[in-house]
VOGU-3710 file (C-alpha; in Angstrom, 3 decimals, decimal comma):
1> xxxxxxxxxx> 122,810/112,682/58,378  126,526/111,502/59,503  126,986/108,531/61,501  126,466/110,233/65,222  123,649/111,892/64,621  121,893/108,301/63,650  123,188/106,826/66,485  121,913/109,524/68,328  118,384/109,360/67,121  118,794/105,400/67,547
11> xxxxxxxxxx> 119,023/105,816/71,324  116,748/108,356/71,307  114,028/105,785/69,714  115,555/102,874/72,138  115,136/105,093/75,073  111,293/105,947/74,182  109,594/102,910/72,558  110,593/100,391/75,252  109,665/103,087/78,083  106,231/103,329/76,315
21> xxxxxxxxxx> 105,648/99,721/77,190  107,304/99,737/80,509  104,985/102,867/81,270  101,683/100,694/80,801  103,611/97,786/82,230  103,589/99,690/85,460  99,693/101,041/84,823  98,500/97,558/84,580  99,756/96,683/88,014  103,684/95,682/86,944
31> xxxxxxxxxx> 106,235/96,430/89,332  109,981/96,516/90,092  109,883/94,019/92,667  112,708/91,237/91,566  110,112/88,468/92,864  107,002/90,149/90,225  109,702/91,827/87,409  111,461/88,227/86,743  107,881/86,375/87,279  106,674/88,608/84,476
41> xxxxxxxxxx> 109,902/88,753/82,583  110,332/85,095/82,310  106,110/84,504/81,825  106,617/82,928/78,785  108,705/81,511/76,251  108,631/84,722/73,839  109,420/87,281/77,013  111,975/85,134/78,137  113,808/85,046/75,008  113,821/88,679/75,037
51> xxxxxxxxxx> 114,801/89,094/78,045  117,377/86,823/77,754  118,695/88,049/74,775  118,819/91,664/75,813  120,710/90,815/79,245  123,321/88,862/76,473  123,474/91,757/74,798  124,383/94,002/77,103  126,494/91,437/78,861  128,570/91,664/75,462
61> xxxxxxxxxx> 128,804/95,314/75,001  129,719/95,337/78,465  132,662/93,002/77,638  133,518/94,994/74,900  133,712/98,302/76,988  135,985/96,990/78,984  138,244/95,510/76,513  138,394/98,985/74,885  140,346/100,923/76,894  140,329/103,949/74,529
71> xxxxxxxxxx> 136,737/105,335/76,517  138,765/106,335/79,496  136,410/106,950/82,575  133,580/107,027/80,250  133,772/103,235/80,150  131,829/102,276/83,592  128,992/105,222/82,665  128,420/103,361/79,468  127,958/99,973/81,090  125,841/101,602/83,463
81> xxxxx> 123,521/102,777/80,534  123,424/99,481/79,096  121,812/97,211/81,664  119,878/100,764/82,931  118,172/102,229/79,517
//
């Protein structure tokens, strides 16, 4: 397997797993409401350091994009991606 195809597969598994929770998130009454979302995404401790830490994340690949400025027009998709997958 060369390096793209295990990216590939890695944002294949990123994409599904987290949707699996967000599914039953939104079966057990969750919504995409800011006031409810950043109620439930900050409800504790744990959920806030994820949260927190993914936002970071993507805040820092975002900064990264942009730096690069080999990706072209391709660069605003992928920051779109980050903060939406």
């Amino acid at each position: 397997m060369n390096t793209r195809h295990l990216l590939l597969v890695l944002a294949l598994v990123g994409l599904i797993v987290p949707w699996f929770y967000n599914l039953a998130y939104f079966a057990g009454g969750g919504s995409v409401l800011p006031s409810v979302f950043w109620r439930d995404a900050f409800a504790n401790d744990l959920t806030a350091a994820i949260t927190i830490d993914v936002y970071l994340a993507a805040l820092a690949f975002s900064v990264g994009v942009l730096i690069d400025r080999t990706a072209g027009r391709r660069r605003l998709s992928a920051i779109a991606l980050a903060f939406g997958v």
